[in-house]
C-alpha positions in Angstrom: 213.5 48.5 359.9 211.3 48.6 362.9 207.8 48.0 362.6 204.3 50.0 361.6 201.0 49.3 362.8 198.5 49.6 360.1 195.0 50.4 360.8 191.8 49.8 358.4 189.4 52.4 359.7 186.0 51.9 359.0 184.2 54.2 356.1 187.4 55.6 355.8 191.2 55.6 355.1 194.4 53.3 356.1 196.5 54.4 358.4 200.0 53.8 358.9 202.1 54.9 362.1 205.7 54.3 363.0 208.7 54.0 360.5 207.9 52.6 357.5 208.5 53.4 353.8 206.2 53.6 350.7 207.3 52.6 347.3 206.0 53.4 344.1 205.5 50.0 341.3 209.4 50.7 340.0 210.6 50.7 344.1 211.0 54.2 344.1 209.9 55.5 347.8 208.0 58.6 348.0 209.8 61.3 350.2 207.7 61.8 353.1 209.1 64.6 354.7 209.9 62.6 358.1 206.2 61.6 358.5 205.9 58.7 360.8 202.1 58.9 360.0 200.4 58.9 357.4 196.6 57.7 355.4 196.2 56.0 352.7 193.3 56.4 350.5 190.3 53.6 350.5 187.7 55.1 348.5 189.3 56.0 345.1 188.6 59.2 345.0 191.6 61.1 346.7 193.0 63.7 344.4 195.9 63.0 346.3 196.4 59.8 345.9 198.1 56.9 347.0 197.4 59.7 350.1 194.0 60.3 351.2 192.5 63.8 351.5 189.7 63.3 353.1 187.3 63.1 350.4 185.9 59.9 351.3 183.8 62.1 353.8 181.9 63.2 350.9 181.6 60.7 348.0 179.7 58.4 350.6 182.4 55.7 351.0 181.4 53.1 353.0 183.4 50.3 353.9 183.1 48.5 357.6 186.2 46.1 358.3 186.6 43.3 360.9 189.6 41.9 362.4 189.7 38.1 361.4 191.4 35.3 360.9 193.4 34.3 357.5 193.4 30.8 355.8 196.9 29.6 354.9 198.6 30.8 351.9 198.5 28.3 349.1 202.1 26.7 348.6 204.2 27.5 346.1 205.6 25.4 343.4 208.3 23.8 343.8 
């Protein structure tokens, strides 16, 4: 599967471009009607959710996000 560009915008949702596929905790993949973009919700308060609908416009969400660097992930047991 070819890759999606995720974007973390700031006070506001996630948004995914390009072909991707969602999946619901049991691996079942929400139907997305041939969306190749789509937001996810940040703030909690989507009635829509995993999707978001906008509503963290006016709950007051706040959330500011800068790119940075990662520590290495821990090894795993052996």
């Amino acid at each position: 599967m070819p890759g999606a560009t995720i974007t973390i915008r700031n006070n506001a949702s996630i948004r995914i471009e390009g072909e991707f596929q969602i999946l619901d905790q049991d691996g079942k993949p929400f139907d997305l009607a041939g969306r190749t973009t789509v937001s996810l919700c940040r703030c909690g308060q989507s009635s829509n959710k995993p999707f978001c609908d906008g509503t963290h416009s006016k709950c007051g969400f706040e959330s500011l996000v800068v790119a940075r660097v990662l520590p290495p992930p821990a090894p795993k047991p052996a």
